[in-house]
C-alpha positions as a Markdown table, in Angstrom:
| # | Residue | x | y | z |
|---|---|---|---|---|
| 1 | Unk | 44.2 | -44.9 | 3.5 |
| 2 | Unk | 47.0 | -43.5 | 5.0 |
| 3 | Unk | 49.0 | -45.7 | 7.9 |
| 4 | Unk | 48.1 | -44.3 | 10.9 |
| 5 | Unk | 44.1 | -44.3 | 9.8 |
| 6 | Unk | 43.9 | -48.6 | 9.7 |
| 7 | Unk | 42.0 | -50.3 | 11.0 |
| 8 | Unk | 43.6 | -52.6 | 14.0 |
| 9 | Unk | 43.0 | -56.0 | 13.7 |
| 10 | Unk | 43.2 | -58.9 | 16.3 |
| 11 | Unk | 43.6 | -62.3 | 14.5 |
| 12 | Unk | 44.3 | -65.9 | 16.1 |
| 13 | Unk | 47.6 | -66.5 | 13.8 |
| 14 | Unk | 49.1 | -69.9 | 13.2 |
| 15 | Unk | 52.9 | -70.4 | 13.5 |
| 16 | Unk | 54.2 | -71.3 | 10.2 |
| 17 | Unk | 58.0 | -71.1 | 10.6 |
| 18 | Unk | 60.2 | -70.7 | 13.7 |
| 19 | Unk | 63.6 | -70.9 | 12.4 |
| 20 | Unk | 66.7 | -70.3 | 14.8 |
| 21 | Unk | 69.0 | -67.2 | 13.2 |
| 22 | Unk | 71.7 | -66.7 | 15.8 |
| 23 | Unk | 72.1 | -67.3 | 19.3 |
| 24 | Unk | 69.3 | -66.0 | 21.1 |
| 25 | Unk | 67.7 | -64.1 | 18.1 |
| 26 | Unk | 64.7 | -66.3 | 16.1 |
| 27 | Unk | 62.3 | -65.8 | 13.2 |
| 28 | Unk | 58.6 | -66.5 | 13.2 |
| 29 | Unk | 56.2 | -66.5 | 10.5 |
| 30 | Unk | 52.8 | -66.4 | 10.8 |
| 31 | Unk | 49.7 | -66.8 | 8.9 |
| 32 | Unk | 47.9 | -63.7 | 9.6 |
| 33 | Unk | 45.9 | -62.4 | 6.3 |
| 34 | Unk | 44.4 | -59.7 | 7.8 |
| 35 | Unk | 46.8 | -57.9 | 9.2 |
| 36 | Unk | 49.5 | -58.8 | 6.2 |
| 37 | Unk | 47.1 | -57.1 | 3.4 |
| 38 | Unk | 47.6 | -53.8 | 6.0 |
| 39 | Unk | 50.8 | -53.4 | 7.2 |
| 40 | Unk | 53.8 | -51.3 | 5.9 |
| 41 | Unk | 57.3 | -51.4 | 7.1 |
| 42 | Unk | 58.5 | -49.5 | 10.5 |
| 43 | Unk | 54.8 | -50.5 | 11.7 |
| 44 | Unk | 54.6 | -53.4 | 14.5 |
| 45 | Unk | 52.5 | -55.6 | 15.8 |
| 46 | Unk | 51.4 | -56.5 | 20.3 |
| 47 | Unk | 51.2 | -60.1 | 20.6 |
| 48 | Unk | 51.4 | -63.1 | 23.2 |
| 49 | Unk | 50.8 | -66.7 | 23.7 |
| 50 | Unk | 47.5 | -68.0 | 23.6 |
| 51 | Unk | 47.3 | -71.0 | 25.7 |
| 52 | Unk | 49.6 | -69.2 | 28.6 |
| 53 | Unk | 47.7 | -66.6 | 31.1 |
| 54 | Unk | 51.4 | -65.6 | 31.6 |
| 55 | Unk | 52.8 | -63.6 | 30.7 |
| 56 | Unk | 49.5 | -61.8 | 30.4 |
| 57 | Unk | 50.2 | -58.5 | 28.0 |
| 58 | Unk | 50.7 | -58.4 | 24.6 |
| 59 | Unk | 54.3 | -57.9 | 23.5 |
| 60 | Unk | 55.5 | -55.3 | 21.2 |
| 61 | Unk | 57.6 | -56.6 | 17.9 |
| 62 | Unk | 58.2 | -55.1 | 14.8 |
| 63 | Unk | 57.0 | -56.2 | 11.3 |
| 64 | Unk | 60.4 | -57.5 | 9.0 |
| 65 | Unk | 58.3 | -58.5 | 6.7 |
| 66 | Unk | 54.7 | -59.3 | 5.1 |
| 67 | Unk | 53.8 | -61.0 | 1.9 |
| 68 | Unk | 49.7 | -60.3 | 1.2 |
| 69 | Unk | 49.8 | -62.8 | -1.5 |
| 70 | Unk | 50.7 | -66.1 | 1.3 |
| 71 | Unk | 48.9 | -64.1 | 3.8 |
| 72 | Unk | 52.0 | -63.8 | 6.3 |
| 73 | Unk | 54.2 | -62.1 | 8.6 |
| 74 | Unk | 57.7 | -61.7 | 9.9 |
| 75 | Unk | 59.0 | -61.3 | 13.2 |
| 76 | Unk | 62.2 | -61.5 | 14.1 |
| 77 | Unk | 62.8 | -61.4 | 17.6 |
| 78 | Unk | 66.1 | -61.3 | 20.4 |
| 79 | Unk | 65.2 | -63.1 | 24.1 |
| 80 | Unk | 65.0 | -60.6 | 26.3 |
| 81 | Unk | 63.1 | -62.1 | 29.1 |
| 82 | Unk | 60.4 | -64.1 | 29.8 |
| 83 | Unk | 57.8 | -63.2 | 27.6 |
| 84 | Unk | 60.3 | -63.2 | 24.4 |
| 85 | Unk | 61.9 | -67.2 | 25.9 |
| 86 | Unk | 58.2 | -68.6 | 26.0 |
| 87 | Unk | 57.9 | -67.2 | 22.6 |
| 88 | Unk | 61.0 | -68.7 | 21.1 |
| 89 | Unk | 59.3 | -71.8 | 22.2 |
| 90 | Unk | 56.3 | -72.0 | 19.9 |
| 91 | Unk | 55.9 | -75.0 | 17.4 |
| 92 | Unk | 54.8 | -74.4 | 14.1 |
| 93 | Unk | 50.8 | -74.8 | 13.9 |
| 94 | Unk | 50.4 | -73.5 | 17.4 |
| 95 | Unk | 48.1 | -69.9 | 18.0 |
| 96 | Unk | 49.2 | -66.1 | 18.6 |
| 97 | Unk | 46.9 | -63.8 | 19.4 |
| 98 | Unk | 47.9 | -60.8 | 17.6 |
| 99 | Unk | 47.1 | -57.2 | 17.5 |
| 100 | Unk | 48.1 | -55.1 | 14.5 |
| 101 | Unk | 48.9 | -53.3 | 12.1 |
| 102 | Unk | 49.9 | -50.6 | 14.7 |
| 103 | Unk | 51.6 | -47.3 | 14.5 |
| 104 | Unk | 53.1 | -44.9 | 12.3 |
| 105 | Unk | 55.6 | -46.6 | 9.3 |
| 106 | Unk | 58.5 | -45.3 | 7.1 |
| 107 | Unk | 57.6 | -42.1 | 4.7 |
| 108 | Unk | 59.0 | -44.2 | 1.3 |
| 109 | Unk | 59.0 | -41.2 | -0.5 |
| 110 | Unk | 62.6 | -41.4 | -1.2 |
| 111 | Unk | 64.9 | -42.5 | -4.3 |
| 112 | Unk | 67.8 | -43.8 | -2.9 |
| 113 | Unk | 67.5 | -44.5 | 0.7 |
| 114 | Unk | 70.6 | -45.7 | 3.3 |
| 115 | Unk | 69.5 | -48.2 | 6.4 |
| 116 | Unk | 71.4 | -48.0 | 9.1 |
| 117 | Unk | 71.1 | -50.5 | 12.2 |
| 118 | Unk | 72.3 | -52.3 | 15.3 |
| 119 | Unk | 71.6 | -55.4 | 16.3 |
| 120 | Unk | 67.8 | -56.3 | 16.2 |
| 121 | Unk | 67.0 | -52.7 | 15.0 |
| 122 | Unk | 68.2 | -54.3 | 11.5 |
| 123 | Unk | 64.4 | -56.4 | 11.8 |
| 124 | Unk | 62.6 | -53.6 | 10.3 |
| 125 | Unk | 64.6 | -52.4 | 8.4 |
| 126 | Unk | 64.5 | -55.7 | 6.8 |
| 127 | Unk | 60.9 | -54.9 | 5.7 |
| 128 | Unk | 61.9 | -51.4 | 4.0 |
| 129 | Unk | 64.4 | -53.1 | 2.2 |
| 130 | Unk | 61.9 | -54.9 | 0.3 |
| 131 | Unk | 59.7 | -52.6 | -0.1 |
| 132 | Unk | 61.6 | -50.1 | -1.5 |
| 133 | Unk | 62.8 | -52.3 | -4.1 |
| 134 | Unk | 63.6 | -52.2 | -7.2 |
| 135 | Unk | 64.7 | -48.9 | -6.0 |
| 136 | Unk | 68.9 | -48.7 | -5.0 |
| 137 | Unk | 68.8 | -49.5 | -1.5 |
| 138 | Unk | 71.8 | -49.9 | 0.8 |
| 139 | Unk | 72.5 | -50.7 | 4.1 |
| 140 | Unk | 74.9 | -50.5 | 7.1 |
| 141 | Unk | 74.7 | -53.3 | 9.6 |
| 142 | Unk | 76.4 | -53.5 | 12.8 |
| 143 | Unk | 76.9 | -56.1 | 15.2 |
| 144 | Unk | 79.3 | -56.6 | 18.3 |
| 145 | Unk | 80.9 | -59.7 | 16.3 |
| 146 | Unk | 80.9 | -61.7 | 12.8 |
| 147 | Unk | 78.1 | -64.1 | 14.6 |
| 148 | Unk | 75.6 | -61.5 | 14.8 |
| 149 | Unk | 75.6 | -60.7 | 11.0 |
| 150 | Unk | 73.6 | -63.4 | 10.0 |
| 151 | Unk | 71.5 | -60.2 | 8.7 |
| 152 | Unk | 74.0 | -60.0 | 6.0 |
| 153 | Unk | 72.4 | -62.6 | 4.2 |
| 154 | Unk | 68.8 | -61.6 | 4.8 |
| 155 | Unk | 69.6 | -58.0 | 3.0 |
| 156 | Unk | 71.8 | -59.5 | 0.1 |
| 157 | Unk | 68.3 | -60.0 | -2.2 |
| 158 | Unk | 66.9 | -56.6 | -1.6 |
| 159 | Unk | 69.9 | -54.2 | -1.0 |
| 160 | Unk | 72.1 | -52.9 | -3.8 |
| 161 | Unk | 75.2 | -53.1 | -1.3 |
| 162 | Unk | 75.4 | -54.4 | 2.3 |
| 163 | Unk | 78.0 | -52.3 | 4.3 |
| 164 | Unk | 78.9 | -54.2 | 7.3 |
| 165 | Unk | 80.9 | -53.3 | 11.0 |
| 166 | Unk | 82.2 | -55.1 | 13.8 |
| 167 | Unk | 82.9 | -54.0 | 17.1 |
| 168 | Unk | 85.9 | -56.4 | 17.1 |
| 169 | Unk | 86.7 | -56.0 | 13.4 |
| 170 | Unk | 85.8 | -60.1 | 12.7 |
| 171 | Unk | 83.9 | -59.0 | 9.7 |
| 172 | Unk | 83.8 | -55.9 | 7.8 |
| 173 | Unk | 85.2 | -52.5 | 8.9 |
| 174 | Unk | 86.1 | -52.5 | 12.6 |
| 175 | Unk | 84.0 | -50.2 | 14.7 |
| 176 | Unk | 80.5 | -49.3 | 15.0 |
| 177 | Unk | 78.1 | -48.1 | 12.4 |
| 178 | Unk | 78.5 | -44.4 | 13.0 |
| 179 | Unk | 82.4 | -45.1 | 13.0 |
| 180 | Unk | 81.9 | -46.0 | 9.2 |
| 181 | Unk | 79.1 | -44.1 | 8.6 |
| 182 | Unk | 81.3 | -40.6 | 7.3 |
| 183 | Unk | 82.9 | -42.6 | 4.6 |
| 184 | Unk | 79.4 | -44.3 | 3.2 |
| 185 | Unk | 77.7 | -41.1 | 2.9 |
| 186 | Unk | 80.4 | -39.5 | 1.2 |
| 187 | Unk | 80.4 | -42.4 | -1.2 |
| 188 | Unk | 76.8 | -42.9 | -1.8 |
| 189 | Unk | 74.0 | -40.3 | -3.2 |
| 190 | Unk | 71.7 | -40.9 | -0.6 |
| 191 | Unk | 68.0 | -38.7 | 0.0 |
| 192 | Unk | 67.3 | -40.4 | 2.9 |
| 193 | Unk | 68.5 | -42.1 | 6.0 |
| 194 | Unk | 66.2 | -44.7 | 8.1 |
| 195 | Unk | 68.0 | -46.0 | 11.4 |
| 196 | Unk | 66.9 | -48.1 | 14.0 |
| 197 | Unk | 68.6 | -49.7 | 16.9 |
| 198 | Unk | 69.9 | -47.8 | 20.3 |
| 199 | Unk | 69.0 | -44.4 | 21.1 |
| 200 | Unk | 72.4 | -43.0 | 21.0 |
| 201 | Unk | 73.5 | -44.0 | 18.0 |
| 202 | Unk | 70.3 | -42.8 | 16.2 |
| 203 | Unk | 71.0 | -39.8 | 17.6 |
| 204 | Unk | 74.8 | -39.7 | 16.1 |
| 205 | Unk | 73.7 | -41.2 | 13.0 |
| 206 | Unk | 70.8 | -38.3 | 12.3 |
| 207 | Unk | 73.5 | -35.4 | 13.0 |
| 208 | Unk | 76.0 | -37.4 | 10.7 |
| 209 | Unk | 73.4 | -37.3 | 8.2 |
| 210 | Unk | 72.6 | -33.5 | 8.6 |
| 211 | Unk | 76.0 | -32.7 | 8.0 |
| 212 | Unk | 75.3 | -34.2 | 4.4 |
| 213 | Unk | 71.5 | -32.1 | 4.2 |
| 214 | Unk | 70.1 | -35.7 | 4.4 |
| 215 | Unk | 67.0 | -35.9 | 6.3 |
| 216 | Unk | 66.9 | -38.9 | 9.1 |
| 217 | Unk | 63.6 | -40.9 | 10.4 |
| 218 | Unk | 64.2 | -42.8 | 13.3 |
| 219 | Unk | 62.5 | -45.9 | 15.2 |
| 220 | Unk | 62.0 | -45.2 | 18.7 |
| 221 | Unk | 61.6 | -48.4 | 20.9 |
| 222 | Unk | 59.6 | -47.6 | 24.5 |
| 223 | Unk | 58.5 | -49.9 | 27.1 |
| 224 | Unk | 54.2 | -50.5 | 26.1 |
| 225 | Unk | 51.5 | -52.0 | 27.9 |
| 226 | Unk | 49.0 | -51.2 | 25.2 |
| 227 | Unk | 49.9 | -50.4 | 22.3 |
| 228 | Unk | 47.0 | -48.3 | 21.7 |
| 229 | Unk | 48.1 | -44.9 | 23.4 |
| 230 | Unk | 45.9 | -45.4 | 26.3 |
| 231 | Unk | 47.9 | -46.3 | 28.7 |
| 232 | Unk | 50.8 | -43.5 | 28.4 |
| 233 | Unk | 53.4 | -45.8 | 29.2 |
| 234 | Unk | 55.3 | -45.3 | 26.0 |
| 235 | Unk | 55.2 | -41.4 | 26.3 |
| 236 | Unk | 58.6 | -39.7 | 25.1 |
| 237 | Unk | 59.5 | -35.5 | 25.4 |
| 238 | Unk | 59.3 | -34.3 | 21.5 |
| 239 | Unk | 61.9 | -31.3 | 20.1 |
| 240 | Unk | 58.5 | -29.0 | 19.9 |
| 241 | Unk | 58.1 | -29.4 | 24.0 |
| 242 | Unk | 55.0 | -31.6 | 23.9 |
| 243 | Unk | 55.2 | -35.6 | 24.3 |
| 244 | Unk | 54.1 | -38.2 | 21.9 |
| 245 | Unk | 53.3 | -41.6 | 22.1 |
| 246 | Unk | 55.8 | -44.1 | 20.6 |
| 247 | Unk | 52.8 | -46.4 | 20.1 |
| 248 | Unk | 50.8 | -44.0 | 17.9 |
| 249 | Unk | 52.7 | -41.3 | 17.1 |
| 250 | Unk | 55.6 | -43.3 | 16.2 |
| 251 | Unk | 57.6 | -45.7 | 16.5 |
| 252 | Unk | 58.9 | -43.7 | 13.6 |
| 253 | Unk | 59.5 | -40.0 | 13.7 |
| 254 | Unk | 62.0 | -37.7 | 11.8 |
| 255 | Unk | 64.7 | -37.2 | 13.6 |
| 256 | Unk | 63.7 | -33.2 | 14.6 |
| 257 | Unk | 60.9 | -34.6 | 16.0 |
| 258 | Unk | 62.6 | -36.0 | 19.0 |
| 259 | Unk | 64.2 | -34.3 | 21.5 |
| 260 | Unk | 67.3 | -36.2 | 22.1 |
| 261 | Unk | 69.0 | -34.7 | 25.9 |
């Protein structure tokens, strides 16, 4: 069964963990069987609160992890507004309702893949990390300071090397991912590079790539009411002409896919 052909599932899912990371950034696991025997990495999942009529939709995260065999998930989420405050607020053994496995995941196909993210982009990534095990894996991870590489840690069991910037230069090499970027694919071997994180700097890290031949597939983050490509709210112009849907065409494209201007 390939990704896009699941089956979505709506399950009541109990909060097992919700552990503090960073400021403003938390994890949640949740016991959600059905949907953790389904879902592969770059997919994501619509969820809200269950004993709140607001806010009422379902909000969008994406899957950084899922283990079939404890019948959980991952989320890892930043506050953004309300929706994602209420949620940091949940106590373990209280209800999500949650809709999911939902759109198109990571082509794995690769031997030696590079991940490179910003910020809460790193989540999913997080999820192709350990899946691609025990296949090399590294990653680039960047963050505005050394506080916001708490990811560093999270990678270290499933990455053969963690490559890390700062904006300020408090930990690792001083600049942005796609300032180090030149110098990691010159060292490594790579046959594919997965990003995720703002728009502009997948777009700089998928042309940095090209100038290697390495092929780049990208997660594209749009505003959804659905999550279901019904309601066209997540609609983004493609490189062909034609739109797609983030929702079920995506989030994950190849980076020729998208037209970036």
């Amino acid at each position: 069964m390939t990704h896009e052909n699941m089956v979505k599932i709506i399950e009541q899912a109990a909060v097992v963990e919700n552990t503090l990371l960073a400021s403003g950034v938390f994890r949640l696991v949740v016991k959600a069987p059905k949907i953790a025997r389904q879902c592969a990495p770059g997919q994501f999942v619509m969820l809200r609160l269950t004993h709140l009529a607001d806010p009422l939709l379902r909000r969008p995260i994406s899957i950084a992890g899922a283990d079939a065999q404890a019948e959980t998930i991952t989320l890892i989420c930043r506050i953004v507004g309300h929706g994602t405050d209420l949620l940091s607020t949940v106590k373990v053994g209280e209800m999500l309702d949650i809709m999911g496995p939902l759109g198109r995941g990571f082509d794995l196909d690769c031997k030696r893949p590079l991940l490179v993210g910003g910020g809460i982009g790193l989540a999913p990534l997080l999820y192709v990390a350990e899946a691609c095990c025990p296949n090399p894996v590294e990653v680039l991870a960047g963050g505005r300071t050394c506080s916001e590489l708490f990811w560093t840690k999270l990678f270290q069991d499933s990455c053969h090397a963690v490559h890390v910037t700062t904006d300020d230069g408090s930990l690792g090499v001083c600049g942005t991912c796609v300032d180090a970027l030149p110098a990691v694919l010159k060292a490594g071997n790579y046959d594919r590079v997965m990003t995720c994180g703002p728009r502009p700097m997948m777009q700089r890290v998928a042309a940095e790539a090209a100038k290697f031949g390495i092929r780049t597939q990208v997660s594209l983050e749009e505003h959804m009411a659905c999550g279901l490509g019904a309601c066209l709210s997540c609609t983004c112009a493609a490189s062909d002409g034609g739109a797609r849907q983030v929702c079920k065409d995506g989030p994950i494209f190849w980076s020729e896919e998208v037209a970036w201007a």
